[in-house]
C-alpha positions as CSV (number, residue, x, y, z in Angstrom):
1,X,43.6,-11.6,20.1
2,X,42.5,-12.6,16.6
3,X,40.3,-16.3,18.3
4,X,39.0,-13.5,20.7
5,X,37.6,-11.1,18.1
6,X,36.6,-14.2,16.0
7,X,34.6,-16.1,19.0
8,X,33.1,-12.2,19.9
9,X,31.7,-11.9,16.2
10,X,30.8,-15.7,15.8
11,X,28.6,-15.2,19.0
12,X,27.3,-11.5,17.2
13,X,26.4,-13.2,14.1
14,X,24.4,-16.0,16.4
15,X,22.4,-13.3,18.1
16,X,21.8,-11.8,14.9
17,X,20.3,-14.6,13.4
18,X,18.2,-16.0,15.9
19,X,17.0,-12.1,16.8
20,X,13.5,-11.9,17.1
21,X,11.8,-11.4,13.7
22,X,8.2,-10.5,13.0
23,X,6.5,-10.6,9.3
24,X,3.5,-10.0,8.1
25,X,1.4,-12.4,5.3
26,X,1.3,-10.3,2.3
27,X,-1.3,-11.3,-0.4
28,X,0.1,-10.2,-3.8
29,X,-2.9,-10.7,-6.0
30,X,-4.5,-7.5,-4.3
31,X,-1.4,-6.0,-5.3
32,X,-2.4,-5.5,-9.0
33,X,-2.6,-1.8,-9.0
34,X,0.6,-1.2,-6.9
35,X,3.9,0.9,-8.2
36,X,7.1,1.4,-6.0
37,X,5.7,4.4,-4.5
38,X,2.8,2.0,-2.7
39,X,5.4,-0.8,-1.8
40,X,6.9,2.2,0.3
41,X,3.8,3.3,1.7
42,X,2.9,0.4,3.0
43,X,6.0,-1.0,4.2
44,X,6.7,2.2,5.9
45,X,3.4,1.4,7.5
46,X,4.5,-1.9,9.0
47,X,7.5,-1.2,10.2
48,X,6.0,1.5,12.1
49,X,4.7,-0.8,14.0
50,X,8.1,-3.0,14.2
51,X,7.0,-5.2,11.3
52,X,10.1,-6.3,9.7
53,X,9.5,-8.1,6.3
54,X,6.5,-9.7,4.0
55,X,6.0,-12.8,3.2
56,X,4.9,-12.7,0.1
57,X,2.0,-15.0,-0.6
58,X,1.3,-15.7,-4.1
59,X,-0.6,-18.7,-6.2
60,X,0.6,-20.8,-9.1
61,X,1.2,-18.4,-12.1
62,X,-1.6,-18.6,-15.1
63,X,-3.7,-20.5,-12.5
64,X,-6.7,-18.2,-12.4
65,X,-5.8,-16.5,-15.5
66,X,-2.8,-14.5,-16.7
67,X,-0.9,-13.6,-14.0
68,X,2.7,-12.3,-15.3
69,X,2.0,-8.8,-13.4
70,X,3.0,-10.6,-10.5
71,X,6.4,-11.0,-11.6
72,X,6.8,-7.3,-11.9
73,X,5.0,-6.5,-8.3
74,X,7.6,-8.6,-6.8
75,X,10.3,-6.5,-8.6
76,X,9.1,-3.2,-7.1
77,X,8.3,-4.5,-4.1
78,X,11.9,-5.9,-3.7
79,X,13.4,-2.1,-5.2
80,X,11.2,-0.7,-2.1
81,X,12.1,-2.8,0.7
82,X,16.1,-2.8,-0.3
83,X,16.0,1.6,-0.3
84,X,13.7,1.1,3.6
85,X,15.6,-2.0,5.1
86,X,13.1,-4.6,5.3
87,X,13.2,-7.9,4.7
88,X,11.2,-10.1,2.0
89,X,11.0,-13.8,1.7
90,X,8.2,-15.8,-0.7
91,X,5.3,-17.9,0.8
92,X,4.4,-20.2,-2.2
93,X,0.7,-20.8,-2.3
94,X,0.7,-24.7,-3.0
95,X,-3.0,-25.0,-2.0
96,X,-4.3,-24.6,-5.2
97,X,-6.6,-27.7,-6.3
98,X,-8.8,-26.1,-8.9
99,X,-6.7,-25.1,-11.9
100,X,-3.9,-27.6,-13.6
101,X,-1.4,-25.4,-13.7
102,X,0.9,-25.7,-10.5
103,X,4.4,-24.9,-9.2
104,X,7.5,-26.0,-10.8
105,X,10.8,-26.2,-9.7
106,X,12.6,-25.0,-12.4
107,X,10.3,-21.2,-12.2
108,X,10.7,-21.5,-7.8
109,X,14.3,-21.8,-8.6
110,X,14.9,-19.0,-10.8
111,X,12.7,-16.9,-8.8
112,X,14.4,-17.2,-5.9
113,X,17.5,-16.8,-7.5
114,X,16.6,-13.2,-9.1
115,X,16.9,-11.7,-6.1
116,X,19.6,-14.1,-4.0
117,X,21.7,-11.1,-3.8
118,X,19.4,-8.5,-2.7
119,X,19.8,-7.3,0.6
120,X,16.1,-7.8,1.3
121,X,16.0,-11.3,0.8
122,X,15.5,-13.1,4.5
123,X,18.3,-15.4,5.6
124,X,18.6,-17.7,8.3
125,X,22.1,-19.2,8.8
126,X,22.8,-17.7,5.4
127,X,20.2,-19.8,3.5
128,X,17.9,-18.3,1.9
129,X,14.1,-18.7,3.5
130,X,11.7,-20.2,1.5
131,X,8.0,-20.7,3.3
132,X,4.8,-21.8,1.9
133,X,1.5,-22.1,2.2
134,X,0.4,-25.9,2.1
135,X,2.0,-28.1,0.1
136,X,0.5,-31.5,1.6
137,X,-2.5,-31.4,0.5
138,X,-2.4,-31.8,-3.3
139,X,-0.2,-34.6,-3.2
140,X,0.1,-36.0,-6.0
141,X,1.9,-32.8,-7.4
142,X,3.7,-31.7,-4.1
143,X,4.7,-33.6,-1.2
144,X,8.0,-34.4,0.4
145,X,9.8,-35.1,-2.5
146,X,9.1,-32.1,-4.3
147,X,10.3,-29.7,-1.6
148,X,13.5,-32.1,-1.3
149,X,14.4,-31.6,-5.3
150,X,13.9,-27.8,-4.9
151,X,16.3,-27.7,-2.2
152,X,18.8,-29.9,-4.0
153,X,18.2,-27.7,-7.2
154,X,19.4,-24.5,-4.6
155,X,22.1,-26.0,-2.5
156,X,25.2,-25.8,-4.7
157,X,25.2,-21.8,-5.2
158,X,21.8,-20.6,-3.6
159,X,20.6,-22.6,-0.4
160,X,17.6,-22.3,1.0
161,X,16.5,-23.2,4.6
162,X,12.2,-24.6,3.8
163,X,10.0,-23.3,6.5
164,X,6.2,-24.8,5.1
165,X,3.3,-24.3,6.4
166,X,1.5,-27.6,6.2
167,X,-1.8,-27.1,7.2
168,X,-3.2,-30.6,7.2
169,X,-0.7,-30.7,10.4
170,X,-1.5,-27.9,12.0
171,X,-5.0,-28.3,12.3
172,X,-4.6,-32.0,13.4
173,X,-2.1,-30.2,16.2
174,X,-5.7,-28.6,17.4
175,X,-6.8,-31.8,18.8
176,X,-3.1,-34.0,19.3
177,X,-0.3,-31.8,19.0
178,X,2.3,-34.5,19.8
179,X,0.9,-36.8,17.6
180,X,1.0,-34.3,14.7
181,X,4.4,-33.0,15.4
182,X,6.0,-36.4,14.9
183,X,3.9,-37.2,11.7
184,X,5.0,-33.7,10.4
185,X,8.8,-34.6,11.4
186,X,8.4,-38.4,9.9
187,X,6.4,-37.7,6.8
188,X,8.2,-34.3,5.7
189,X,11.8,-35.2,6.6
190,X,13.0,-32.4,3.9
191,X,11.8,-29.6,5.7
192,X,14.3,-27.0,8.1
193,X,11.9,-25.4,10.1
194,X,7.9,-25.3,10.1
195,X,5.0,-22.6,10.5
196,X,2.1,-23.2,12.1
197,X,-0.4,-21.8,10.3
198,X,-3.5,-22.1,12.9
199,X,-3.4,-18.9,14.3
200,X,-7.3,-19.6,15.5
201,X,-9.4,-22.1,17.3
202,X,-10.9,-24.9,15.2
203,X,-14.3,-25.0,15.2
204,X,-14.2,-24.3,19.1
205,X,-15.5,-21.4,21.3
206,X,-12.6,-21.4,23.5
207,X,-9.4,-18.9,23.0
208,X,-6.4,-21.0,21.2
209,X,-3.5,-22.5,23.5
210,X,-0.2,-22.5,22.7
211,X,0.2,-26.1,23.3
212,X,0.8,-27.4,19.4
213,X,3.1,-24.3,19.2
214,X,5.2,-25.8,22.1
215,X,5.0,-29.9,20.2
216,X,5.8,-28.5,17.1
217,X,9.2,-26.5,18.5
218,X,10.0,-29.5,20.4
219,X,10.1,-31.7,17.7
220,X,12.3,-29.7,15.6
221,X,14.8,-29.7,18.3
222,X,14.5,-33.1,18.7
223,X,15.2,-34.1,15.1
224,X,18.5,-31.8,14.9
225,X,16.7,-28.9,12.1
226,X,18.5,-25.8,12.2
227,X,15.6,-23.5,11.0
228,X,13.5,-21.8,12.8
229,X,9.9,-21.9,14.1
230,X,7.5,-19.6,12.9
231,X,4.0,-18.8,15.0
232,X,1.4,-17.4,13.9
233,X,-0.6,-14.7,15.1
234,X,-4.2,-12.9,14.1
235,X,-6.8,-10.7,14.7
236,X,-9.9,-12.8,13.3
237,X,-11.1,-14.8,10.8
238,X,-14.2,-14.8,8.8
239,X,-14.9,-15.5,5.1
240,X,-18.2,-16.2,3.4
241,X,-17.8,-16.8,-0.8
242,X,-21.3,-17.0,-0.7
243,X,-20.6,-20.4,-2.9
244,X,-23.2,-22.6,-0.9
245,X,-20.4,-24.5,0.2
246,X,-20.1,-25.0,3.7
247,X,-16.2,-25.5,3.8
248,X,-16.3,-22.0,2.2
249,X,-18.0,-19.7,4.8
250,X,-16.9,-20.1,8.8
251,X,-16.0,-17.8,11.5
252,X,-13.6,-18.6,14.4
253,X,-14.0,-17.9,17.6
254,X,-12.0,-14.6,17.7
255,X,-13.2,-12.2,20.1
256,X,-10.0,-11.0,21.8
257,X,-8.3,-13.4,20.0
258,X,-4.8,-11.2,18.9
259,X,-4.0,-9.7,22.4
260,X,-4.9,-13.3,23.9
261,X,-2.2,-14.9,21.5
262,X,0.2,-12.2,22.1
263,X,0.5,-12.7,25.3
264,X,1.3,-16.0,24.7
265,X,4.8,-15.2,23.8
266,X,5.0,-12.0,25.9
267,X,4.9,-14.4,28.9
268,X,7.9,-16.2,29.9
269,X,6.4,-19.6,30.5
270,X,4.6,-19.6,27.2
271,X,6.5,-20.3,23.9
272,X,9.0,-18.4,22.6
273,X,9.1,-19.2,18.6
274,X,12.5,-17.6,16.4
275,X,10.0,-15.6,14.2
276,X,5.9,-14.7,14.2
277,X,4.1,-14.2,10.9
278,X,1.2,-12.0,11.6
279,X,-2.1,-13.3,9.6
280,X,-2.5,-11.1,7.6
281,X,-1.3,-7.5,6.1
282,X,-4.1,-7.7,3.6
283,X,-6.3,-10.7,3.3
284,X,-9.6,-8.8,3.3
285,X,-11.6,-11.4,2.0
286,X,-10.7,-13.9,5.3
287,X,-11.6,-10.5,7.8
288,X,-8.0,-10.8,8.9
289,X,-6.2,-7.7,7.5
290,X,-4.5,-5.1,9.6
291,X,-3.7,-2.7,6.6
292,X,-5.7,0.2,6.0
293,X,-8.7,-0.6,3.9
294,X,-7.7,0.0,0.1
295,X,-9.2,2.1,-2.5
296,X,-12.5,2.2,-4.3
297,X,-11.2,4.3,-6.9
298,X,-9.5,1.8,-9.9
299,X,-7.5,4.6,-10.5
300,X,-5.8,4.1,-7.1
301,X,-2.5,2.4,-6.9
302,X,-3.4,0.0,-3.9
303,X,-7.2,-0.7,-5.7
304,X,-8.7,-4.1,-5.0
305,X,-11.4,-6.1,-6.4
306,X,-13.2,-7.6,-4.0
307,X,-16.4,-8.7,-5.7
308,X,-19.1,-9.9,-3.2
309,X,-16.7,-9.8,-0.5
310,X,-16.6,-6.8,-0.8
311,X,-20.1,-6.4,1.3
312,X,-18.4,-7.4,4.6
313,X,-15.1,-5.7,4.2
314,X,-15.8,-2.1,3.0
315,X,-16.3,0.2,5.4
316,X,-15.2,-2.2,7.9
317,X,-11.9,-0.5,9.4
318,X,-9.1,-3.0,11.1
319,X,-6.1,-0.2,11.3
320,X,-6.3,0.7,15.0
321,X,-5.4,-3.5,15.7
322,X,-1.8,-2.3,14.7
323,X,-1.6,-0.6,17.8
324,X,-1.9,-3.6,19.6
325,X,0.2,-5.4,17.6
326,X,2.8,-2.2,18.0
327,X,2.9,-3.0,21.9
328,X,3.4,-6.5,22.1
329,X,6.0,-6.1,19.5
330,X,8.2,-4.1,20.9
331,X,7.7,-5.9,23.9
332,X,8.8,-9.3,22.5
333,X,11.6,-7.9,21.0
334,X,12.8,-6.3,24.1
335,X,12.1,-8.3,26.6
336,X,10.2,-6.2,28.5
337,X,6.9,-4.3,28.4
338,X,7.2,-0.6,26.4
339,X,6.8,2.4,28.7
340,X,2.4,3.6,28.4
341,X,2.9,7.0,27.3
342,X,-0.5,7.7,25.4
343,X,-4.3,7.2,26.2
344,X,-5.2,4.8,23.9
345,X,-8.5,2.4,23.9
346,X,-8.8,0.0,20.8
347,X,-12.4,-1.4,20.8
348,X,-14.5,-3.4,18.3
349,X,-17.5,-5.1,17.3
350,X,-19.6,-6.7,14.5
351,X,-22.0,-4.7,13.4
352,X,-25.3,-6.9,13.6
353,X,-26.2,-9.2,16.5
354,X,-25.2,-13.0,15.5
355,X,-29.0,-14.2,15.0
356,X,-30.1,-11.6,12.6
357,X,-31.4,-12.7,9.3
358,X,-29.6,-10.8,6.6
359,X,-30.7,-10.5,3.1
360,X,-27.3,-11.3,1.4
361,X,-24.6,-13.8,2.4
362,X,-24.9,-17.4,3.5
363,X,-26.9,-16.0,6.4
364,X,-27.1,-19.7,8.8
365,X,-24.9,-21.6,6.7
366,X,-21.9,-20.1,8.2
367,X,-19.4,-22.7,10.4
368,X,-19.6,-22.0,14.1
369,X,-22.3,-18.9,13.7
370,X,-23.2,-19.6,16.9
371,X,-19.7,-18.9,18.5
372,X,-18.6,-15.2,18.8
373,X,-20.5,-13.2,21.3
374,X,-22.8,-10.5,20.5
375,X,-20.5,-7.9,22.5
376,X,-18.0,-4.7,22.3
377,X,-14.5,-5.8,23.3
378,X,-11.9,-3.2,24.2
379,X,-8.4,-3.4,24.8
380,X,-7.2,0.1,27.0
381,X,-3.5,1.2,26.9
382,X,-3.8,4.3,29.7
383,X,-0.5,6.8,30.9
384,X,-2.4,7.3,34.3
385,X,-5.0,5.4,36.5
386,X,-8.4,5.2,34.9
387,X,-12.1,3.8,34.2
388,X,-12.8,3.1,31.1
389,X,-16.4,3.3,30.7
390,X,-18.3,1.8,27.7
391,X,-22.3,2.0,26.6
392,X,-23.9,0.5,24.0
393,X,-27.9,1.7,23.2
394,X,-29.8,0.4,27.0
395,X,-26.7,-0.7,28.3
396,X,-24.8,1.9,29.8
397,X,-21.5,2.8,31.5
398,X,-20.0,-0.5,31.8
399,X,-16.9,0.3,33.2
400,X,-13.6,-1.3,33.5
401,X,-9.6,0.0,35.6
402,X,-6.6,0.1,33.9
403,X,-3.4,1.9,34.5
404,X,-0.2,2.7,33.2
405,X,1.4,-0.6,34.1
406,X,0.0,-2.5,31.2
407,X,-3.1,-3.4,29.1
408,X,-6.6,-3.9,30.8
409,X,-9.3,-5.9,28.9
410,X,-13.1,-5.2,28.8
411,X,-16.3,-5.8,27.6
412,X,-19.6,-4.3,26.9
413,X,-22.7,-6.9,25.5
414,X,-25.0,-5.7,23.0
415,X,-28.6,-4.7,24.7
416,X,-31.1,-7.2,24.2
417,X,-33.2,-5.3,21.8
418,X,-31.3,-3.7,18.8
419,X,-33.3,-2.0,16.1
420,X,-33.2,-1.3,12.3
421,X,-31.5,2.3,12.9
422,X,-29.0,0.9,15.4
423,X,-27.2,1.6,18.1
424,X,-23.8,2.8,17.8
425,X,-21.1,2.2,20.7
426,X,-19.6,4.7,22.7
427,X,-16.3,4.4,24.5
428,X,-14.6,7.2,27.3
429,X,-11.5,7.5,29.2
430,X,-12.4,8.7,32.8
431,X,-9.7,10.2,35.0
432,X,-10.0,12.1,38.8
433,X,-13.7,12.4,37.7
434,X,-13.3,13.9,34.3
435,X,-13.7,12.5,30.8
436,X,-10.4,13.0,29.2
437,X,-11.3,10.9,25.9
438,X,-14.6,10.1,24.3
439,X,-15.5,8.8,21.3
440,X,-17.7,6.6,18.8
441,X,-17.5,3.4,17.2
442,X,-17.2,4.4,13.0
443,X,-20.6,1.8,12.5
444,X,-23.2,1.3,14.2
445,X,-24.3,-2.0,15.2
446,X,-28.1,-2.8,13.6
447,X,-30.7,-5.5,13.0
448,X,-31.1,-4.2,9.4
449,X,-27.9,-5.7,7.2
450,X,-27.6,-5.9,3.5
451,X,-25.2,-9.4,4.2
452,X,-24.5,-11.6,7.2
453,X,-21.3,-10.1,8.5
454,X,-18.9,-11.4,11.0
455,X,-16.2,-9.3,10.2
456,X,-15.7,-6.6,12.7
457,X,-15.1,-3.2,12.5
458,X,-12.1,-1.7,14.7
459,X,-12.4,1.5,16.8
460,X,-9.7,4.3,18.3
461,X,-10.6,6.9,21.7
462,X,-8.0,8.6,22.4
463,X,-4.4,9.6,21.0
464,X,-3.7,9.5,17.8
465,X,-7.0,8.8,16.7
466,X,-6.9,10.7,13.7
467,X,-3.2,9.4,12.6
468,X,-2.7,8.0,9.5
469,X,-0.7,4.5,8.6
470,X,2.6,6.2,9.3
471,X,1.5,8.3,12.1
472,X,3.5,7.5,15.7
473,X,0.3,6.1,17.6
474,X,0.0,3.2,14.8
């Protein structure tokens, strides 16, 4: 009886461990204001979702200044996550080129150790899980050996399992994934598990494949590591620093970019990875936060100081993309598509047509300007057979089906002529001949702009549309 129960709970734990896992990329330094009260709020508002942990992204401390608050984020965020059940693991920025001041192992150790015993902590296989963010690309402080010593400094009492995300790797994956897969296996032979950080297309107007996803997978498996894969997933991406730097203000081509790489894994012959990492909670200055936009007020405990970037990120709403991410979700989780039991249509836009000259930002210097289209996308979640019917200024009642047996995709271009006072999209649900939903995009979309934006702003029509972060809809 006793081999029985033991075999029963061996297989339990097995399931347990390799269960599927989503977190989000959390970006500490615009946690500066935050108490324990905020950790709550906004974990509360990711698991709402079925978010299950942070990774906590966070740079070299005293690199950019004093930076000992971080220390004492981390401890309310871990008191917060422990009292709601979710899970926390660190994602050490080693990308960091312009300061001397760098990770050590003797301060990665002990932090890590601080919380071994916290039932937040993420384990797989009992090891502790320990990501990154680079960490081949300033080598001559980092690099293979480096991770190898940390893990050596962990193993006797505290051992970790090092899932990196190299991103020299990754992008190379964008052109030969099985080339770079072997050359990540070869050159970083320290490493458990890997995350692909390219969650977008590089420096191509085509939606992103799954096929380094699959090479990187693969070669794990191959070379016998017993940690798990982590894709990435995310909404857009879009950053301007305004430094006249080239490298330092792109766009990808993102235009229905998060439902497209959902359904990567929602489909049984794409790739199946042990976790996804979405990109990001709360990276407004790369356009690819899901959070609710923070506060203004410096009084506020989840205030950020944006600076410039500020220009194309206030005002510029992303919360209704957690409904999207809420359905594919639960649908990777349970195998199976969750019942449609709300009207919902998520739709979005950038809010001045791609050619427009602005009079702040790095207006034509921005990578791959040319690639997203000058349209209203929409993304339509419906509990009965309907048109969704879109207009935008001279163009008018585009209309697309969907119905309650899963998502339906549409689109709506911008009209040819858009002026100064702009035009501001308009989306309805349509059912048996009557509009049952209608409502407004939050900005309009104009030819007059302060800076050269490609950050969109994100819409609801429909239920829930005036829920907050912990509402049901979200």
């Amino acid at each position: 009886m006793l081999p029985l129960l033991f075999a029963l709970l061996s297989a339990l734990a097995l399931q347990t461990t390799h269960a599927a896992t989503v977190f989000a990329h959390f970006m500490l330094m615009n946690s500066y204001a935050y108490d324990e009260g905020q950790w709550k709020t906004d974990i509360a508002a990711a698991q709402q979702v079925g978010i299950d942990g942070f990774a906590l992204n966070w740079i070299p401390p005293n690199c950019q200044g004093d930076e000992s608050w971080a220390v004492d984020r981390i401890d309310d965020a871990f008191h917060a996550a422990e009292d709601l059940g979710f899970k926390l693991m660190y994602s050490f920025d080693m990308s960091y080129t312009e300061c001397d001041v760098y990770w050590n192992q003797t301060f990665m150790q002990d932090m890590i150790v601080k919380y071994a015993g916290s039932s937040a902590t993420y384990r797989w296989n009992s090891n502790i899980v320990v990501s990154t963010y680079g960490g081949d690309q300033v080598d001559d402080q980092y690099g293979d050996m480096f991770f190898q010593g940390l893990k050596d400094r962990m193993k006797s009492s505290n051992a970790i399992t090092l899932v990196p995300a190299l991103t020299t790797y990754s992008m190379a994956a964008q052109t030969d994934p099985s080339k770079a897969a072997k050359k990540l296996i070869s050159e970083y032979p320290s490493i458990d598990g890997y995350f692909n950080w390219q969650a977008w297309p590089l420096d191509v107007d085509q939606n992103i494949t799954a096929s380094p996803d699959l090479a990187f997978q693969s070669a794990l498996k191959n070379a016998g590591k017993t940690g798990p894969y982590m894709m990435a997933m995310s909404p857009w991406q879009y950053k301007d620093l305004n430094n006249g730097n080239p490298l330092d203000a792109w766009v990808a081509y993102s235009d229905m970019l998060f439902p497209k790489r959902f359904q990567q894994i929602t489909a049984n012959d794409q790739i199946q990875p042990d976790i996804i990492e979405i990109l990001t909670w709360n990276d407004f200055c790369e356009s690819h936060y899901i959070r609710d936009l923070p506060s203004q007020d410096i009084k506020a405990k989840d205030y950020v100081e944006l600076g410039d970037m500020g220009a194309y990120v206030w005002g510029q709403n992303h919360a209704p993309w957690r409904i999207i991410a809420k359905y594919y979700i639960s649908w990777w989780k349970n195998g199976s598509p969750p019942p449609i039991t709300m009207d919902q249509v998520v739709f979005w836009h950038r809010i001045h047509p791609k050619g427009t000259i602005c009079t702040g930002g790095s207006s034509s210097g921005i990578r791959n300007n040319a690639f997203p289209e000058d349209a209203v996308f929409a993304w339509a979640l419906v509990s009965e057979s309907s048109t969704i019917s879109m207009s935008v200024g001279s163009n008018k009642y585009w209309t697309f089906r969907a119905d309650s047996s899963g998502p339906a995709m549409g689109m709506i271009p911008f009209p040819a002529y858009v002026s100064q006072s702009g035009v501001t999209p308009e989306v309805a649900i349509v059912r048996n001949g009557e509009t049952v939903h209608t409502g407004k995009s939050s900005q309009p979309i104009s030819s007059a702009c302060a800076w050269q934006n490609f950050n969109p702003v994100v819409s609801l029509v429909g239920d829930g549309i005036n829920s907050g972060p912990s509402a049901s809809s979200y």
